[in-house]
C-alpha positions as CSV (number, residue, x, y, z in Angstrom):
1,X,31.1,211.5,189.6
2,X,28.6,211.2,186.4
3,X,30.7,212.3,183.4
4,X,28.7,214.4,180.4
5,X,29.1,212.8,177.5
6,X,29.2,214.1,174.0
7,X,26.0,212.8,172.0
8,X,26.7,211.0,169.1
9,X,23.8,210.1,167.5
10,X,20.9,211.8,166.4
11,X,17.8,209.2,167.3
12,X,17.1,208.0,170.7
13,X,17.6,204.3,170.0
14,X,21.5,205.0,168.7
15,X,22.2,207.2,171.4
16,X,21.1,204.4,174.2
17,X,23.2,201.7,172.5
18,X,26.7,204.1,172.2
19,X,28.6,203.7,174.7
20,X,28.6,206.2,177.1
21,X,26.0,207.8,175.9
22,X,23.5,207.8,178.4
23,X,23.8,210.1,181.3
24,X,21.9,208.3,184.8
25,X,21.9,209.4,188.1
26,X,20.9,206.6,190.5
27,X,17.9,206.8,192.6
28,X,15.2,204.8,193.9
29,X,13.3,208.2,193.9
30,X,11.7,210.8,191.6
31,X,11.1,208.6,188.5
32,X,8.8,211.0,186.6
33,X,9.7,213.1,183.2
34,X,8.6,216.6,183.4
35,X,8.4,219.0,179.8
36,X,9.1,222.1,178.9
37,X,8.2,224.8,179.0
38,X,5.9,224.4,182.6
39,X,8.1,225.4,185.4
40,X,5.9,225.7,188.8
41,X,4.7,221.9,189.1
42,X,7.3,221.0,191.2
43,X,7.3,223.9,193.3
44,X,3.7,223.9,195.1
45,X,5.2,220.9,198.0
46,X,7.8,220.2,199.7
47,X,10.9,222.3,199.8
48,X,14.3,222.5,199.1
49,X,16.4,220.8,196.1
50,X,13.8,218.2,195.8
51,X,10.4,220.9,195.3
52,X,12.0,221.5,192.3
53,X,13.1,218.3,190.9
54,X,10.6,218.8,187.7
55,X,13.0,221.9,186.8
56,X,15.6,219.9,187.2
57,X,14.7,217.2,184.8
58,X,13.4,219.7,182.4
59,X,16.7,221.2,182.3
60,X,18.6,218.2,181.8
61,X,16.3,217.2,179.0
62,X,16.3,220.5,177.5
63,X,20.4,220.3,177.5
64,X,20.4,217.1,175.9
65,X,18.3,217.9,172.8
66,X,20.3,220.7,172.3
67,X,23.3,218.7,172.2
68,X,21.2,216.2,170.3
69,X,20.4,219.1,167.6
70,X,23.7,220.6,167.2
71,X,25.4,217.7,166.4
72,X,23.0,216.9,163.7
73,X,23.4,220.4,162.6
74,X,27.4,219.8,162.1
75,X,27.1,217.0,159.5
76,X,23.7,218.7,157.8
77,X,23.8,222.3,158.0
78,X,25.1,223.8,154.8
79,X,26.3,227.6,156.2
80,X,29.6,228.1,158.4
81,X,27.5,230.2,160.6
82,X,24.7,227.8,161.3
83,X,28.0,225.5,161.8
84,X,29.8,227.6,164.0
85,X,26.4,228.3,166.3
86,X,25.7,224.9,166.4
87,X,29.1,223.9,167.6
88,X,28.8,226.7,170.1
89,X,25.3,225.1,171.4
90,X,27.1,221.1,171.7
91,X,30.1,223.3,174.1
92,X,27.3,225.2,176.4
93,X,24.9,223.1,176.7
94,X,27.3,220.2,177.4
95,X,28.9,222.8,180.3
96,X,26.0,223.7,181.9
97,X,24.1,219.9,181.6
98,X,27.5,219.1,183.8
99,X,26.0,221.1,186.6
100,X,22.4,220.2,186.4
101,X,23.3,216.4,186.7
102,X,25.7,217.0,189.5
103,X,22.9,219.1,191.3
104,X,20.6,215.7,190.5
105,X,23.3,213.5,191.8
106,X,23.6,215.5,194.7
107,X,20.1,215.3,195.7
108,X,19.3,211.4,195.0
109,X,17.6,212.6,191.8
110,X,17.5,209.5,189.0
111,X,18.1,211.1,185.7
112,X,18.2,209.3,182.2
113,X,18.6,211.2,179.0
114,X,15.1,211.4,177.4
115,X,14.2,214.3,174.6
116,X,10.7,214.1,175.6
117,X,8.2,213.9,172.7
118,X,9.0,217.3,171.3
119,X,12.2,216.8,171.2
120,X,12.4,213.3,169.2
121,X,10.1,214.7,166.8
122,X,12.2,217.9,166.1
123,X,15.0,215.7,165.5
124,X,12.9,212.9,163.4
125,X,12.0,216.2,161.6
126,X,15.2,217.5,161.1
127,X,17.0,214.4,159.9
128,X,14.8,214.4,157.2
129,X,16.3,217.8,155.7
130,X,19.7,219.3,154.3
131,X,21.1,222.2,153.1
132,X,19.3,225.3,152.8
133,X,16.0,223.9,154.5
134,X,17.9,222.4,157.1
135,X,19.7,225.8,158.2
136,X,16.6,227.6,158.1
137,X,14.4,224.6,160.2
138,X,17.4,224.3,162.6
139,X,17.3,228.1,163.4
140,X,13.7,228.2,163.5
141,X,14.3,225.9,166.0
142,X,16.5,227.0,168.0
143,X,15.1,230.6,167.8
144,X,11.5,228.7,169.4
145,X,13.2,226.5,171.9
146,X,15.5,229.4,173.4
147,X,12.7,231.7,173.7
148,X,10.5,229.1,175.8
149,X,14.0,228.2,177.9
150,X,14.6,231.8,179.0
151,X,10.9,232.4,180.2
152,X,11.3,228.9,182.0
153,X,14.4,230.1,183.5
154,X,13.6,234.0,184.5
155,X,10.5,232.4,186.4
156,X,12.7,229.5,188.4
157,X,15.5,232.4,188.7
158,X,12.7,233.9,191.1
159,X,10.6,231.5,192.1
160,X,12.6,228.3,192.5
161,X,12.2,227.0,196.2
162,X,16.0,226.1,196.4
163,X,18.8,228.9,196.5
164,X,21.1,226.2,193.8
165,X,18.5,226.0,191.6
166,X,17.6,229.8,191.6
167,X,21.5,230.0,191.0
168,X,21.8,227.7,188.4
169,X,18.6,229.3,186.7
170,X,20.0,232.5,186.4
171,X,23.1,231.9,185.3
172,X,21.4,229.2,182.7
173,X,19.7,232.4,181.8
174,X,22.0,234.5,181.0
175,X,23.9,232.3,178.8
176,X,20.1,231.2,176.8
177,X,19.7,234.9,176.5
178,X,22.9,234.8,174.7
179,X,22.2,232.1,172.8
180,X,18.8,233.2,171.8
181,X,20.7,236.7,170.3
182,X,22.8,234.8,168.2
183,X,19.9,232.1,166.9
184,X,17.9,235.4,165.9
185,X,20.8,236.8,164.2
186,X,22.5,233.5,162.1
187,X,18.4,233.0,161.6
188,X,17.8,236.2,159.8
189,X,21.0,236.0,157.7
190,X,19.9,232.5,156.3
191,X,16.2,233.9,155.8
192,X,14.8,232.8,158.9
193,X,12.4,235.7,161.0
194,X,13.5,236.9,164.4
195,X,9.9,235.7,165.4
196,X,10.0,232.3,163.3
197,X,10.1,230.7,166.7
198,X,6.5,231.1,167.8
199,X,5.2,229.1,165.3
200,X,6.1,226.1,166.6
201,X,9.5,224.6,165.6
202,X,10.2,223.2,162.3
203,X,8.4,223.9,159.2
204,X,7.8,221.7,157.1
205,X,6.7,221.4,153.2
206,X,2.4,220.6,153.2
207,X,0.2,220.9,150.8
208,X,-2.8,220.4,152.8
209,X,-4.5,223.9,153.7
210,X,-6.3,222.7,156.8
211,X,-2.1,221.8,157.8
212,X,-0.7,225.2,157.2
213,X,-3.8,227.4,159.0
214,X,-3.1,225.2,162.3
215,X,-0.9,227.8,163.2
216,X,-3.5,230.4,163.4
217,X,-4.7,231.9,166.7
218,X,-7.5,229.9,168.1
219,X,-11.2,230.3,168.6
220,X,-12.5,231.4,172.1
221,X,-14.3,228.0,172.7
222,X,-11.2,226.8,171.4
223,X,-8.9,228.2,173.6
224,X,-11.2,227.5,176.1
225,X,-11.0,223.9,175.7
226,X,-7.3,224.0,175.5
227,X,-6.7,225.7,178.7
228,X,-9.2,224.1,180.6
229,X,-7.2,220.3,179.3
230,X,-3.9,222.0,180.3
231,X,-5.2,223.0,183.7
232,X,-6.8,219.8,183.9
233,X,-3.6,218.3,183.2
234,X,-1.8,220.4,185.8
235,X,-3.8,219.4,188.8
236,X,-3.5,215.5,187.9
237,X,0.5,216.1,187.7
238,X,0.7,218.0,191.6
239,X,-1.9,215.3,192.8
240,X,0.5,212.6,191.7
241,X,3.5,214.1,193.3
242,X,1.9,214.8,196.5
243,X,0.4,211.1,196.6
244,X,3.3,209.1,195.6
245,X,5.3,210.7,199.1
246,X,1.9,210.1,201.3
247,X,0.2,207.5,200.0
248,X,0.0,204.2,202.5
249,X,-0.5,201.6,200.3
250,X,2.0,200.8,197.9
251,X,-0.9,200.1,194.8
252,X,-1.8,203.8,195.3
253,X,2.0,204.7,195.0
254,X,2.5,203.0,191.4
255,X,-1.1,204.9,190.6
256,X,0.3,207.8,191.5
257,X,3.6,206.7,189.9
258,X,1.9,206.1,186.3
259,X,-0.3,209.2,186.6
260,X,2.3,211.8,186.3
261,X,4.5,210.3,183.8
262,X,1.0,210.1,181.8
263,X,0.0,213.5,181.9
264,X,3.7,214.9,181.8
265,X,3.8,213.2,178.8
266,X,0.4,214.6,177.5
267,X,0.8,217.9,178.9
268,X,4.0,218.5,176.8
269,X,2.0,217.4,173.8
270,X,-0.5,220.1,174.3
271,X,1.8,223.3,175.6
272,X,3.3,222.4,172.2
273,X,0.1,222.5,170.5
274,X,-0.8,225.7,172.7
275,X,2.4,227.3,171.7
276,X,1.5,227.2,168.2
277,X,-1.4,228.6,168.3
278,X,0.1,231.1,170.5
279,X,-1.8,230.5,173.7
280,X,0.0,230.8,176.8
281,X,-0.2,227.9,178.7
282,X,-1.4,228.3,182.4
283,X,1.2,228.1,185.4
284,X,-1.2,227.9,188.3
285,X,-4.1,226.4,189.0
286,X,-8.1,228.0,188.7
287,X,-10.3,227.4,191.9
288,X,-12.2,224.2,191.3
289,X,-8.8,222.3,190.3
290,X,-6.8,223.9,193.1
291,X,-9.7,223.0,195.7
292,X,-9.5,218.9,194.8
293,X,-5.6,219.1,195.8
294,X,-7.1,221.0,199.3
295,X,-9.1,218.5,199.9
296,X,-6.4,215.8,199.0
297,X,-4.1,217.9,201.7
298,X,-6.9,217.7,204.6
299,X,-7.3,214.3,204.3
300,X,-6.5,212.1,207.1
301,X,-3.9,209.5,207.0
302,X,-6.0,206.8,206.9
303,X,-8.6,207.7,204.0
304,X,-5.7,208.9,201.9
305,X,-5.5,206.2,199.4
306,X,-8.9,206.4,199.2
307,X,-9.6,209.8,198.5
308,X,-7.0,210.5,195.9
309,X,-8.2,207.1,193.8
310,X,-11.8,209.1,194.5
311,X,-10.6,211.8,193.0
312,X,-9.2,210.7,190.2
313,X,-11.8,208.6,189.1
314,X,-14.7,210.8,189.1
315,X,-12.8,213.6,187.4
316,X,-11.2,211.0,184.8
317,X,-15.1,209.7,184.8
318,X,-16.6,213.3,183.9
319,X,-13.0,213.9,180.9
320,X,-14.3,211.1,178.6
321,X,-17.6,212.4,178.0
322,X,-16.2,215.6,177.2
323,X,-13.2,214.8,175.6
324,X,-15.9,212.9,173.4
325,X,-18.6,215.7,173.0
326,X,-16.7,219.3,173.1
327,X,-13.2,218.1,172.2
328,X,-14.4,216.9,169.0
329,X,-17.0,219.6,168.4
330,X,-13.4,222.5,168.3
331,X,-12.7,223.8,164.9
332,X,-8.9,223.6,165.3
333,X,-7.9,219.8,163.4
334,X,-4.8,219.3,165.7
335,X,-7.1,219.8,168.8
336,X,-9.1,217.6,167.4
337,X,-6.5,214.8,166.5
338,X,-4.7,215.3,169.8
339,X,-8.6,214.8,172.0
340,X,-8.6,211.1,169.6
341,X,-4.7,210.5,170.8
342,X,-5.4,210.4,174.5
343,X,-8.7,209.1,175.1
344,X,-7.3,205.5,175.7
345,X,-5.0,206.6,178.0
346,X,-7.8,208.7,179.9
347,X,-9.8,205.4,179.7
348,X,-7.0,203.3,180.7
349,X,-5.9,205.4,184.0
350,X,-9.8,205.6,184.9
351,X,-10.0,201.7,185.0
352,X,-6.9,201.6,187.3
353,X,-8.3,204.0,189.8
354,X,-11.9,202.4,190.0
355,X,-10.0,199.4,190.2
356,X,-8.2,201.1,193.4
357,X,-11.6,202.0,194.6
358,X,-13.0,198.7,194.5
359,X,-9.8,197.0,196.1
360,X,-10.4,199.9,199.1
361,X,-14.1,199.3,199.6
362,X,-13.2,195.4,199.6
363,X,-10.5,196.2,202.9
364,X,-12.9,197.8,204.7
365,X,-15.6,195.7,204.0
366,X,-13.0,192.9,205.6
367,X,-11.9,194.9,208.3
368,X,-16.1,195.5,208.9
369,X,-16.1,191.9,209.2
370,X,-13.4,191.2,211.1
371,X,-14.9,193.5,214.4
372,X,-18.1,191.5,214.1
């Protein structure tokens, strides 16, 4: 049985080489990373335990950065209270990571601690501070990141397609409600808001105005462009999970494979950027996005491969243009910045599924030949 260890370090790269510090579930299986706060991806196929294995991971990496944080906050943090909350969140969050691994372990589930990209940099962040400005980051923080848990955890409590994750989600969040109480109220007495939170994590010190008035609410076009990126997003991540369990060749599999870890990784990046500008990120899917996975679900056996590297490709092929023309015609600088960031990877994924088209035009055209 996996034992939860107490994280000692603070970056990544330390807490890899501790002993012990790495908490792994074997599996050949279910490989991908999944962020916060998006809770329904792994819940549209499939059922049982494994529907909801993108909770799952979320969870565990949600646990671990906590951890991560509140032992940082014990050598930095300059108030007992901000002490005494953080020790409080390396004891819960410890407890109930226990359960979500075993519920991985259980289930086959391969789980290795990762922060995800919001979480290394809220710790990068944080490392940089002390004292008074620490307190107050760290509460901000933990004020935003509770806040996005218990929404994540009141939907799963409900919607969860397993009866020991629902469980586990509603007990997780009662004890995040608590938790989120107490970050409000150590916040406010170290000069932090109640509301802090919703600005997006930890502040820091800029004297670049364009920097500070990213926070503000976004234009309609926009917001516009930010949801349609997130729904975009979305659709790639469920087309990859139903692909990598029905896909024939094993080429299309790694595709698939690559895919959602991509735009897990990228979607996480823009909820965060979302939740800053306080724009609710979507949880299902619109009708054009949802009717590509249809078509993907009515396909026959043997054009499977085919028709998910189809549709990839032409969507990827109709993103760069306007990733190029309407992502960089927004107002909003981070928007802007974030549009530059994953172009290559857009490019890079669209090369590997026209390649995958190409290689499945060249079969048939053998198997053509091979009849005559």
């Amino acid at each position: 049985m996996l034992k939860v260890m107490p994280i000692t370090g603070t970056l990544l790269a330390m807490l890899v080489a501790a002993p012990g510090a790495v908490g792994q579930v074997t599996s050949s299986q279910d490989t991908a990373k999944s962020p916060w706060p998006t809770v329904n991806r792994g819940t549209t196929f499939g059922d049982g335990v494994s529907a909801d294995s993108s909770f799952i991971r979320q969870a565990i990496r949600g646990n671990y950065t906590e951890v991560a944080l509140g032992r940082l906050a014990g050598s930095r943090a300059s108030n007992s209270e901000v002490k005494d909350f953080a020790e409080r969140m390396v004891e819960d969050h410890n407890s109930m990571n226990k359960e979500w691994i075993d519920l991985a372990q259980d289930n086959d589930m391969k789980v290795t601690m990762d922060f995800g990209e919001p979480g290394r940099q809220a710790i990068d962040r944080l490392e940089k501070l002390s004292g008074t400005a620490f307190d107050q980051a760290y509460m901000s923080e933990m004020i935003r990141e509770h806040e996005q848990d218990l929404s994540a955890f009141q939907r799963m409590a409900t919607s969860a397609r397993s009866s020991q994750v629902q469980q586990l989600a509603s007990s997780g969040a009662s004890t995040i409600r608590q938790h989120l109480t107490a970050a409000q109220q150590v916040g406010s007495r170290v000069g932090v808001s109640s509301t802090a939170g919703r600005a997006g994590g930890v502040p820091l010190p800029s004297d670049n105005a364009n920097d500070r008035n990213e926070s503000k609410a976004l234009e309609a076009g926009d917001r516009k462009f930010v949801q349609n990126v997130l729904q975009d997003h979305l659709m790639h991540i469920r087309l990859a999970e139903r692909a990598k369990r029905e896909a024939n060749d094993q080429e299309t599999r790694r595709l698939a494979e690559r895919l959602e870890k991509d735009f897990t990784q990228w979607q996480e990046r823009w909820e965060n950027l979302a939740a800053r500008h306080d724009l609710k990120a979507p949880s299902h899917l619109g009708q054009l996005h949802a009717k590509k996975i249809e078509i993907l679900e009515e396909t026959s056996k043997g054009d499977y491969d085919r028709m998910y590297a189809s549709i990839v490709a032409s969507h990827l092929e109709s993103v760069v243009p306007y990733f190029q023309k309407e992502g960089q015609a927004v107002g909003a600088a981070d928007v802007r910045r974030l549009v530059d960031d994953e172009l290559p990877m857009i490019r890079e994924n669209l090369a590997k599924a026209e390649r995958l088209m190409g290689l499945a035009k060249d079969e048939d055209r053998q198997k053509s030949s091979d009849r005559k």
